[in-house]
Structure formats: C-alpha cells, structure tokens
C-alpha positions, 0 to 999 in steps of 0.5 A, a space after each residue: 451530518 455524519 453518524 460516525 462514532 467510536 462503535 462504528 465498524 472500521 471494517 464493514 462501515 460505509 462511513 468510515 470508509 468514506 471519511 476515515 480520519 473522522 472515525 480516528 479522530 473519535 477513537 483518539 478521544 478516547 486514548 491513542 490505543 482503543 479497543 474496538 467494543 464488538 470486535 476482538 480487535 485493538 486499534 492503535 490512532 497514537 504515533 509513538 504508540 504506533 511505532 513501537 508495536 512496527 519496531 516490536 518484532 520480538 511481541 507481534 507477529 505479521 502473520 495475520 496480514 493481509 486477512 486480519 479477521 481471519 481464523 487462526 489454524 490454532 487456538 491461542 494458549 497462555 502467555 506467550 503463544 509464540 511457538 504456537 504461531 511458529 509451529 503453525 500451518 496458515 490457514 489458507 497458503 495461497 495467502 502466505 505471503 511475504 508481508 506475512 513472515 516474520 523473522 529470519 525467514 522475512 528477512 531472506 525473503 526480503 533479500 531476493 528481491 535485492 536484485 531488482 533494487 541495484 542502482 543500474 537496475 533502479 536507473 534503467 527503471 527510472 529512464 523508462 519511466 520518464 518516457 512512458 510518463 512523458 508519453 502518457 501525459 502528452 496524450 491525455 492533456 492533448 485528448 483534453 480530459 481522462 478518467 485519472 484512474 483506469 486511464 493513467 495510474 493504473 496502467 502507468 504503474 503496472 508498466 513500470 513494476 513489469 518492467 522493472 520485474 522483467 514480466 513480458 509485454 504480452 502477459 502485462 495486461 493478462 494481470 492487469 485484467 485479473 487483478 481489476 476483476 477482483 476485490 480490493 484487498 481489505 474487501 468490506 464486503 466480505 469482512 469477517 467471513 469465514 472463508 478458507 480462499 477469499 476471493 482476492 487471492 484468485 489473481 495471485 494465484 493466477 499470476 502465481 503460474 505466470 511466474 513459475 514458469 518465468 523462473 523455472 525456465 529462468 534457472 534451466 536456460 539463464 539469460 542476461 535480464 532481471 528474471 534471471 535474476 530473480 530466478 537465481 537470487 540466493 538467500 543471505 547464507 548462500 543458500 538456494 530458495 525453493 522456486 516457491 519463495 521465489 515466485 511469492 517474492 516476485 508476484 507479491 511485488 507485482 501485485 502490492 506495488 501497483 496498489 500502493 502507488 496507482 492509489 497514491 498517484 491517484 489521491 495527489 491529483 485528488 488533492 492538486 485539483 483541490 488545491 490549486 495554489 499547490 499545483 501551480 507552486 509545482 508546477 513552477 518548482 518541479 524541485 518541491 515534488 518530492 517533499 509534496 509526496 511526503 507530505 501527501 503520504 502522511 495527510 493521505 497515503 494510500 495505506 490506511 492501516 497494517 496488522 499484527 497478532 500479539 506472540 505475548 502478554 505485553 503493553 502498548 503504553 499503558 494498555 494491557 495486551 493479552 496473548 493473542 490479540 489482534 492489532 491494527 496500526 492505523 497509519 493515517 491516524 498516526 501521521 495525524 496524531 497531534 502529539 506528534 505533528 503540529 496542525 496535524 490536518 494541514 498540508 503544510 510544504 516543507 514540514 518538518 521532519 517529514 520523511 519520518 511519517 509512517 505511511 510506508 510503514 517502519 521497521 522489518 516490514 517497511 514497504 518495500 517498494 517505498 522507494 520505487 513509489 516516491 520515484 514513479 509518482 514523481 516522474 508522472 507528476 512531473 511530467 503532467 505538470 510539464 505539459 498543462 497549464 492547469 488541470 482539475 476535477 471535472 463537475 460533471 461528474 464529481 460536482 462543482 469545487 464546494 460539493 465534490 462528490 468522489 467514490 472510494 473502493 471498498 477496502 479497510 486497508 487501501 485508501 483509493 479512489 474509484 474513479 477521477 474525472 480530470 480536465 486539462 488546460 494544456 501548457 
C-alpha cells in the first residue's frame, strides 16, 4: 500500500516519483492550489487555476526555471518585486536560459528560432524522419526485441533535432554521450542543494562550445543551410543578437527537445504494450495517431510540471499569493483535474476538446518545439506499427501483465522511463 500523503516531498520523494498522479490526487483534496507544509512552495493540481498563472506573465516570472529551488541572487522586498527580479544578476548564467526569460527579451529569443520552423523547412525534417523511423523500425522488429529507450527513442529523437538544427553527423553523439552522462533535469538527488553549478548544466555547457563555433563561422563564412540561419536570425526589430543568444536558443533546443519527445515516445510504447486493444486499433487506422498523442499527452505527457516566482502580491483563485512566492503548475495534475475533464484517469480515443490539455504547457512560454514532437512521435509509431503484428513488454524484465515493474528517472520535472524491454512479432 502506498504511504503517499499530502506532506510527501514532490521534490525528494521515491514515491511520488513512481506514482505521481497519486500524490496530485491527495493534494487536490485539499483544493486545486496547495501549499506544500515543509517547503516555501505553492503547488497548483486545478486546470483552470493552472492556466491562469501560464497566461499570467504581468504576476509571474520564469525566471526560477528549470532550478526551482535554487537561491535567488536577491532577497525579495515588498509587494511587488518586479524590478527586483528585472534588475537582478541569475544566480548561476550557464542556467540562464530561454525557458527562463520573460517578456520582450522572451519573446526575441523565441524568434530566432523562427528559421527552423518555415514549412520547407519542417517538410524536409519530416521526410527525414519518415526514412530513419522506417529504417529504425524495420531493424528492431527483424532483431525480434530491443531496449525501447537507449536503442530507439532516444537515438531517434537526437538524429531528427540534429537534423533539423543542421549539427554535423560527427559531433551527433559527442552530445548525445554528455547528455546521457548527466542527471536528469529536475535531478532528485540533488534537490534543494545550494549549488552555484548543478551538475546538469555541464552538457549545456559543453554543447555550448559546439554551437559557438558553428555560429561564429557561420556568420564570418555563410552557407546555404540552416546554421546559417540561425547564425544570422535577427530579432523582431531587425536588430543583431549577440552570438550569445543565439547559441543559448539553438542549444536549448537541442537539449530540451530530445527530453520532451524521446521521454514521450517512450511513455506511448509503455502505455500500446498495456493496452493492446488501442495498438491494434492503430495499427489499422494509422489516421487516429495523432489524436491518441493528445490524449497520451494529457493522461501521461512527459513534463510533469513548470515553475514560476510570483513578481506581486496577487491570487490564484481564492488563495493568497505573496510577493515572492515560488509556483509549481503541475500539468498532469491539471490534465486530471475532474472539474475540467470527464473520467479524467481514462484513456478516452477521441476526446473531446482534447488539443487544449496543457501537457505542452500555455501561453508565451508553450514548448516550442510541441509541434515538431507530435510530428516525430508519430512518424516513429507509424512506422513500428507498420512493420509488426504486435508488440509488447517483455516479462523478463518487467514481469508479467498483471505485476509490471518499470524504473523512472529520478527527476521532478521529466516523467521518463529508464529502461523499456520490447518484443516484436513482426507484420
């Protein structure tokens, strides 16, 4: 029986880890907004709530993503401490990042990637998608198994956001190596800790080089590719970006985007392996992917939650929220809340109103490469689709159907699966 209570650790806790929708479900008994009792921390489990503090960008900054926890370089003052936040240094810069800007400067940023996202652009990804899904799918189904994880979706989703970002063939796994070497982001591990430099942004700074002298020599020698680009991408008022922002743009985007869908893709095999009835209604109506990744997003997306520091004294609903005050919007608590969903725990193909779960989050700061993940994760299902007559989770190592036993990575952000043994019975 699980032990999992309303004073459980969201951040440290084992158990919430594995069952997170559990320990929602007991915050949400006591209101849609809860304040955690050993932790400066409010935690948001209502829909409606949820998304009025994400469309709210005039009371809550970003800027406490993705270290929550961390110390703030100043010591918050009065009712509104939104110059305080505006004037101040981040605590630790290799962090400062663009899911961390607010305003004018986050949504310059933004634009710089606009170049990636024309639609030549996204149809020249998608094509090379379609082959390397087809490719990887055939191989794995004729080899009969695979670890799903490290074998396909990882190195799948890496190969399309390289190539989509123009990264050369040879520096594609130096990054994928330095980011599997790390923690997770949201490491639990490490919670809490006062650390100037947590251990996760050693890949970014390492693929921060990278990009740097991609997009320096991009600008003193252009070429005809997307690096290019990126490399000359101009902010909306025509101005110049310091090579700086650039390379945060492009690197974040490489490292994010990877999470986000390898962790996605790897939760929908999870799930197709569970649920065999879905995967063969798939399978023979290849056209209801991409509403079954809608509804896997909002059931169990791979993001399980986003951060914000409150600039002023304000509410959320009915509860008081001081200067200050830290926020965690916990999307899947959101895409479960009952008030907004009917049997809000079901799978439910076709649901209603679907597309406006918030798995991707909402408003300025919506993943910005949500659109890119629906795309890639349906090529690859597709594609394994196509090829098999069935597959599932193989008992040897995660037990049989009514006892399955699968390992999550130890982040309070990212809702990923470790490993996923998967056998094939082919077309």
């Amino acid at each position: 029986m699980s032990s999992i209570t309303a004073q459980s650790d969201f951040f440290t806790d084992r158990e919430v880890l594995l069952d997170p929708y559990g320990y929602f479900e007991k915050l949400r008994e006591h209101g849609p907004v809860f304040r955690m009792p050993n932790r400066d921390v409010v935690i948001v489990t209502g829909f409606a709530e949820g998304v009025s503090v994400l469309l709210n960008h005039t009371d809550y900054s970003s800027v406490i993503n993705p270290e929550p926890l961390a110390p703030l370089s100043f010591v918050p003052e009065g009712d509104d401490i939104s110059e305080q936040i505006a004037q101040a240094k981040p605590a630790n810069p290799s962090l400062e990042l663009l899911v961390t800007y607010d305003g004018d400067r986050h949504t310059a940023a933004r634009h710089l990637l606009n170049p990636l996202f024309v639609p030549s652009r996204l149809k020249a990804n998608k094509d090379f998608m379609a082959r390397y899904a087809d490719a990887m799918a055939q191989d794995m189904v004729a080899r009969g198994s695979c670890e799903l994880i490290n074998e396909v979706a990882t190195p799948y989703v890496t190969m399309v956001i390289a190539d989509l970002l123009g990264v050369p063939e040879e520096d594609r796994q130096k990054f994928r190596d330095v980011i599997d070497a790390g923690p997770p982001p949201g490491n639990m591990d490490t919670a809490g800790e006062d650390q100037q430099a947590p251990k996760g942004s050693n890949a970014l700074m390492f693929m921060a080089g990278f990009f740097f002298q991609y997009l320096t020599d991009r600008r003193a020698n252009p070429r005809e590719d997307v690096m290019t680009e990126l490399a000359l991408a101009r902010y909306p008022d025509g101005s110049l970006p310091d090579i700086g922002e650039a390379v945060k743009s492009a690197m974040f985007l490489f490292a994010a985007g990877q999470d986000t869908s390898a962790k996605l893709l790897g939760n929908a095999f999870r799930f197709l392996c569970d649920r065999q009835d879905i995967q063969q209604q798939l399978r023979e109506d290849r056209s209801l992917i991409p509403g079954f990744i809608e509804e896997m997003m909002r059931l169990e997306g791979s993001t399980k939650a986003t951060f914000r520091l409150s600039k002023r004294r304000t509410k959320i609903g009915d509860f008081e929220i001081p200067a200050g005050q830290r926020v965690v919007i916990a999307l899947p608590a959101a895409n479960r809340d009952p008030r907004r969903w009917d049997d809000p725990h079901e799978f439910k193909l076709g649901r209603p109103r679907i597309k406006e779960h918030i798995g991707f989050g909402r408003g300025a700061h919506t993943c910005a490469g949500a659109l890119l993940a629906r795309v890639e994760v349906a090529a690859l299902l597709d594609r394994f689709l196509e090829h098999t007559r069935s597959f599932d989770l193989a008992d040897a190592h995660h037990g049989p159907r009514d006892n399955r036993k699968v390992d999550y990575e130890a982040s309070y952000i990212i809702r990923g699966i470790e490993r996923l043994f998967v056998e094939f019975q082919p077309a």
